[in-house]
MARPASE-890442 format. One record per atom (N, C-alpha, C): x, z, y negated; atom name; residue number from 1. Coordinates in steps of 0.05 Angstrom, whole numbers. Each point is the difference from the previous one (the first is absolute). Example, Ala and Ser with C-alpha at 12.3 -4.5 7.8 and 13.67 -1.06 7.14 Angstrom:
+--------+--------+--------+-------+-----+
!      X !      Z !      Y ! atomo ! num !
+--------+--------+--------+-------+-----+
!    264 !    156 !    114 !     N !   1 !
!    -18 !      0 !    -24 !    CA !   1 !
!     18 !      0 !    -24 !     C !   1 !
!     -7 !    -14 !    -21 !     N !   2 !
!     16 !      1 !    -24 !    CA !   2 !
!    -15 !     14 !    -22 !     C !   2 !
+--------+--------+--------+-------+-----+
This chain:
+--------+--------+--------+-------+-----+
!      X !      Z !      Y ! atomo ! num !
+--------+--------+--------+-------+-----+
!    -82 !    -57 !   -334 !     N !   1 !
!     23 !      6 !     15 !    CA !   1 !
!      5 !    -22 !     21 !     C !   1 !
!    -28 !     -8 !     14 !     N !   2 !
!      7 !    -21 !     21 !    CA !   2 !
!     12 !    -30 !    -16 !     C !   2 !
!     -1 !     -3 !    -18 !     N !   3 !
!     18 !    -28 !    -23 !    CA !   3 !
!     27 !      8 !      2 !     C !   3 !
!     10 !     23 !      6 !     N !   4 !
!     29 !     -1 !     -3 !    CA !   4 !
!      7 !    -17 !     24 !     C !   4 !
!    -15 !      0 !     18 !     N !   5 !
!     14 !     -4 !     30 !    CA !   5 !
!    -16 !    -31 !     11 !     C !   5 !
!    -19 !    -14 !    -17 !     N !   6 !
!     -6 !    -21 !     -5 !    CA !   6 !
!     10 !    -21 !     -3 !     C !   6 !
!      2 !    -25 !     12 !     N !   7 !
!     10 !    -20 !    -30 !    CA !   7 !
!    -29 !     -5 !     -4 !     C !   7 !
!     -5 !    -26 !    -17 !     N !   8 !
!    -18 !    -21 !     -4 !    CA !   8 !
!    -26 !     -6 !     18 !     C !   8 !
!     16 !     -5 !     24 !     N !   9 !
!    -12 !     -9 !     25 !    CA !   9 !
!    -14 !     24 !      8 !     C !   9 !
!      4 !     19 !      3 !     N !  10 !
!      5 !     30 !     12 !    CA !  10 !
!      2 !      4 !     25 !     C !  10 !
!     30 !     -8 !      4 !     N !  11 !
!     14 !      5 !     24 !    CA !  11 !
!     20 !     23 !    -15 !     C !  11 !
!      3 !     14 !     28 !     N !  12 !
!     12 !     23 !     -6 !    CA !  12 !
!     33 !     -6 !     -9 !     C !  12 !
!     15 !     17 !    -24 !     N !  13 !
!     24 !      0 !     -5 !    CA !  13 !
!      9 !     25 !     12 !     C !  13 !
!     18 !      3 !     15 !     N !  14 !
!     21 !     18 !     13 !    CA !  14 !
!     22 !      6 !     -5 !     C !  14 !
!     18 !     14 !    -12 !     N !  15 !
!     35 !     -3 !      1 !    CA !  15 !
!      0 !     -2 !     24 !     C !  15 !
!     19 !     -9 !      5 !     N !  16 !
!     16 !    -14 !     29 !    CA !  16 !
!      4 !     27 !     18 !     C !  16 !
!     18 !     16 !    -15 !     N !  17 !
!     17 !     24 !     10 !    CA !  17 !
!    -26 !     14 !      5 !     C !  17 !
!    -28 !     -1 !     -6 !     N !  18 !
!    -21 !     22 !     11 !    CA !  18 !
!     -3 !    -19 !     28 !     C !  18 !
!     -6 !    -20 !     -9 !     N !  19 !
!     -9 !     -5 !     30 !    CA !  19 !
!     24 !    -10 !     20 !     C !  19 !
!     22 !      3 !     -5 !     N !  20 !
!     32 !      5 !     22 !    CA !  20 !
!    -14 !     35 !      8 !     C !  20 !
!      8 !     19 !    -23 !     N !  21 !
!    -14 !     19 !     19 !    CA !  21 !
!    -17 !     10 !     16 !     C !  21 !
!    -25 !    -16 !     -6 !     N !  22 !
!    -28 !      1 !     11 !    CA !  22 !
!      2 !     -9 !     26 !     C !  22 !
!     17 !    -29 !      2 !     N !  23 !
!      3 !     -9 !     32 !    CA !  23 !
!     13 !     20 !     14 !     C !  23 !
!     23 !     15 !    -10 !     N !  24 !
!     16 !      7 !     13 !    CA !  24 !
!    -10 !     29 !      9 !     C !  24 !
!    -22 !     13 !     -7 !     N !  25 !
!    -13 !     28 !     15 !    CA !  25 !
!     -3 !    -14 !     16 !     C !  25 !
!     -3 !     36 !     23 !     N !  26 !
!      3 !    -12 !     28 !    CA !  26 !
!    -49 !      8 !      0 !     C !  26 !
!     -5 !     18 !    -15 !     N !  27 !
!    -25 !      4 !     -7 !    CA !  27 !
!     -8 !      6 !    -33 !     C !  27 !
!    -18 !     -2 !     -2 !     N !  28 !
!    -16 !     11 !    -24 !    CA !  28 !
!    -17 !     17 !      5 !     C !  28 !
!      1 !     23 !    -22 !     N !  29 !
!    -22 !     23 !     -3 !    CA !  29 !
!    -17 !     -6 !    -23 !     C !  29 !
!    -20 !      1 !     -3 !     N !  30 !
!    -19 !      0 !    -22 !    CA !  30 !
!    -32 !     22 !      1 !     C !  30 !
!     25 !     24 !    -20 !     N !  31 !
!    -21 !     23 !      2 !    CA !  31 !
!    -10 !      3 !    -26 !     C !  31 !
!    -33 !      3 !     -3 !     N !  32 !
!    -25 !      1 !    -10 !    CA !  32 !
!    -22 !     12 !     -5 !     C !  32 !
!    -14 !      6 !    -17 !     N !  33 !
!    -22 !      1 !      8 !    CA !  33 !
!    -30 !     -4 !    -18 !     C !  33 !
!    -12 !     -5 !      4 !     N !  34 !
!    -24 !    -10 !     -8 !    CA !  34 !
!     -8 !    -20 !     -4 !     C !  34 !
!      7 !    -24 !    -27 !     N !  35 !
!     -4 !    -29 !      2 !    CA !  35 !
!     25 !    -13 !      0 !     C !  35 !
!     29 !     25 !     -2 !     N !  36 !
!     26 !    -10 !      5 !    CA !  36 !
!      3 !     -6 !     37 !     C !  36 !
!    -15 !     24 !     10 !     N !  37 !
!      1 !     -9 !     29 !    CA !  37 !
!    -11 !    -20 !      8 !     C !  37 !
!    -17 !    -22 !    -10 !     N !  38 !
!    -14 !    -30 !      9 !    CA !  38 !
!     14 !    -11 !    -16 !     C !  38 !
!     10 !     -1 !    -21 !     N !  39 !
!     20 !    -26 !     -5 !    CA !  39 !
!     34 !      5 !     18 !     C !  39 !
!      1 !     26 !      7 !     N !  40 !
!     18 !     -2 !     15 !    CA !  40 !
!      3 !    -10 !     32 !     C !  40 !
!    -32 !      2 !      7 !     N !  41 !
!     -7 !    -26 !     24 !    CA !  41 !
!      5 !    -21 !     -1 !     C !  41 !
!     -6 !    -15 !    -36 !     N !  42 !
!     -5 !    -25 !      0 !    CA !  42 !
!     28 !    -14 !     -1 !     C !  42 !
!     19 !     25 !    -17 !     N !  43 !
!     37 !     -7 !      0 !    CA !  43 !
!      3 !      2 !     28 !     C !  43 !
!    -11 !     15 !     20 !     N !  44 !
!     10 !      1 !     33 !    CA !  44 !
!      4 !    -32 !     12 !     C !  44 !
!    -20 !    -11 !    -13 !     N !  45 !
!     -6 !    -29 !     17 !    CA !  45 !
!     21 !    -13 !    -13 !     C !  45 !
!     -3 !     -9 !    -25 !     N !  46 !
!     22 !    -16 !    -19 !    CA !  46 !
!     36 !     12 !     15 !     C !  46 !
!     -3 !     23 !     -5 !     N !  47 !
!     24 !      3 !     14 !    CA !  47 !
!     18 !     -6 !     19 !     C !  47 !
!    -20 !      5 !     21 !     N !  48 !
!      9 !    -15 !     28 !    CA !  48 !
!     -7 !    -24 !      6 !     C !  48 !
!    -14 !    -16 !    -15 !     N !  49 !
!      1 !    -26 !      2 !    CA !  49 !
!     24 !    -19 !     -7 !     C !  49 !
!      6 !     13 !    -37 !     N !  50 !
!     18 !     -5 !    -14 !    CA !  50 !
!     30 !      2 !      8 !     C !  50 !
!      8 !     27 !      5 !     N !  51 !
!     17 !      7 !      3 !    CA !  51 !
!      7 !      7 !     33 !     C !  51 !
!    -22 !      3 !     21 !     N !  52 !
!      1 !     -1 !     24 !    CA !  52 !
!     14 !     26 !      5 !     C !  52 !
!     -4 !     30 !    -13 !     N !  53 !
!      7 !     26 !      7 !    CA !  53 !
!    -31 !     14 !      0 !     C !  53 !
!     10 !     13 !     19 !     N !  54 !
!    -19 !     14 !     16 !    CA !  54 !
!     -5 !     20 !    -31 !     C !  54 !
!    -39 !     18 !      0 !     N !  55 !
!    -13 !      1 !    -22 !    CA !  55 !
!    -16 !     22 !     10 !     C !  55 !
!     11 !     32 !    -16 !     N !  56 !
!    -26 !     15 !     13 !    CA !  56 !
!     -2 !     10 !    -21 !     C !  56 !
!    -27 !      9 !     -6 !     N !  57 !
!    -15 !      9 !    -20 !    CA !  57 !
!    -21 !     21 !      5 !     C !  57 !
!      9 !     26 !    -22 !     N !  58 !
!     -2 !     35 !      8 !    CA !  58 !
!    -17 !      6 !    -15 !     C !  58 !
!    -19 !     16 !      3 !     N !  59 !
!    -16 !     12 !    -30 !    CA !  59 !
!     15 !     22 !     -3 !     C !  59 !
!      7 !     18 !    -27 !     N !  60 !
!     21 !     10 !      3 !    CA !  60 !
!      1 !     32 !      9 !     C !  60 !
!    -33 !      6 !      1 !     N !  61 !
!      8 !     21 !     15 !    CA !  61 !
!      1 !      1 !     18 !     C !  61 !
!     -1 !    -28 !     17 !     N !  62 !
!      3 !      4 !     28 !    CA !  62 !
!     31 !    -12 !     16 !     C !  62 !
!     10 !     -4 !    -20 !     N !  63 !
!     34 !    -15 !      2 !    CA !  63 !
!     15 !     19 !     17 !     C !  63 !
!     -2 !     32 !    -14 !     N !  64 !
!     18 !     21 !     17 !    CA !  64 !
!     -3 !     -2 !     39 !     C !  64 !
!    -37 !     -5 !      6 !     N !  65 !
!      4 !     10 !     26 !    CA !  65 !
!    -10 !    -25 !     15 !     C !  65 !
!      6 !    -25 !    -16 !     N !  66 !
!      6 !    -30 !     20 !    CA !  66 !
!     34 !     -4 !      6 !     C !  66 !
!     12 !     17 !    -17 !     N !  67 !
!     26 !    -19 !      7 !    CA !  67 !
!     12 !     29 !     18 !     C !  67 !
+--------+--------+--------+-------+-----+
């Protein structure tokens, strides 16, 4: 799956229009849980580095009584 979004080099391919939307949240939610909730840490960092929007990340039974 990760070759679709590969080239050669393996730098990441993006459509444009995902990441126009991606900039344009004002946050991101990324709810999880188990080894989806640590790669959704590791998307937390890429995220706000990348795209510079703020990144919180829920396990999902605990999503209802953080927000």
């Amino acid at each position: 799956i990760i070759q679709e979004y590969q080239d050669a080099e393996g730098n990441l391919k993006i459509d444009q229009d995902i990441i126009n939307d991606v900039k344009e949240a004002d946050r991101i939610y990324v709810i999880a849980a188990g080894t989806s909730y640590h790669a959704g840490l590791v998307g937390k960092e890429f995220l706000e580095k990348w795209a510079g929007v703020p990144t919180e990340v829920h396990v999902t039974s605990e999503f209802v009584y953080n927000m």
